[in-house]
N, C-alpha and C positions, 0 to 999 in steps of 0.2 A: 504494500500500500504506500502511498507516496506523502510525501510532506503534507503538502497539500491535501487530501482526502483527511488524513489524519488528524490535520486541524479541524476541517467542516466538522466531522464526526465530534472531535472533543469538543466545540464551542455547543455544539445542536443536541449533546448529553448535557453539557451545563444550563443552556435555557431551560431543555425538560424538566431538569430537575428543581431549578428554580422557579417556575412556570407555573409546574404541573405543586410545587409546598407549596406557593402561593394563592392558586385556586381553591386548595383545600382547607388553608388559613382563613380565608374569604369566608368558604360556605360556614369552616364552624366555632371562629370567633367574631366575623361581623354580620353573620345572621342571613347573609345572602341564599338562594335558593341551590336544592340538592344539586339543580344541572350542574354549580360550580361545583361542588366537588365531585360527581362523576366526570366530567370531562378532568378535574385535575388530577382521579386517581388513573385516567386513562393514560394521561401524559407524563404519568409517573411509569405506568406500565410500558411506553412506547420506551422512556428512559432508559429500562434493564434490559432492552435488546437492542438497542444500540448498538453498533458493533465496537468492541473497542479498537483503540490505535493500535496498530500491528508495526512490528521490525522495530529500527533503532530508538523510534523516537520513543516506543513502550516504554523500553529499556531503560532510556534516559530518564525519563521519570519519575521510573520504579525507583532508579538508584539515587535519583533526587531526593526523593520522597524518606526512601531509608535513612539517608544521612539529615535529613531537617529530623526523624525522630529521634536519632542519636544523638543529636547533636542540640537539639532543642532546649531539654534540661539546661544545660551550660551555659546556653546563651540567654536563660532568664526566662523561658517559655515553660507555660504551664503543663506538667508530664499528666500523666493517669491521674495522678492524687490528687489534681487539681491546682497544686500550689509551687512555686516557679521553684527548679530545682530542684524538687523530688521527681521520681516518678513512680 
């Protein structure tokens, strides 16, 4: 999959999944009607098969992603425990 693809995919996972909380925030804390929140658990559903990003860019991610948790703690970021420095 190419750079390119692999952005579209990861920007169009982020909308859904912010999209599709949001609709559903809608329907059951400002009282708005059920369609919102069927269509936003719809677009939560469209979110988990999304495909995800394939080849290096995964990769790079992943390994991003590892070292921000390693590395988190120490830099003053709140671990599992909730409280900066532990985890």
């Amino acid at each position: 999959m190419s750079i390119g693809a692999s952005l579209f995919y990861f920007v169009l996972a982020g909308l859904c999944e912010i999209g599709g909380g949001y609709l559903v925030w809608l329907w059951l804390r400002e009282g708005k009607s059920i369609g919102f929140g069927l269509v936003g658990a719809a677009v939560l559903v469209l979110y988990g098969v999304i495909p995800p990003p394939a080849g290096a860019f995964r990769e790079g991610v992943r390994r991003l992603w590892g070292d921000l948790c390693r590395l988190g703690p120490s830099l003053g970021m709140a671990g599992r425990s909730g409280r900066p420095g532990q985890v």
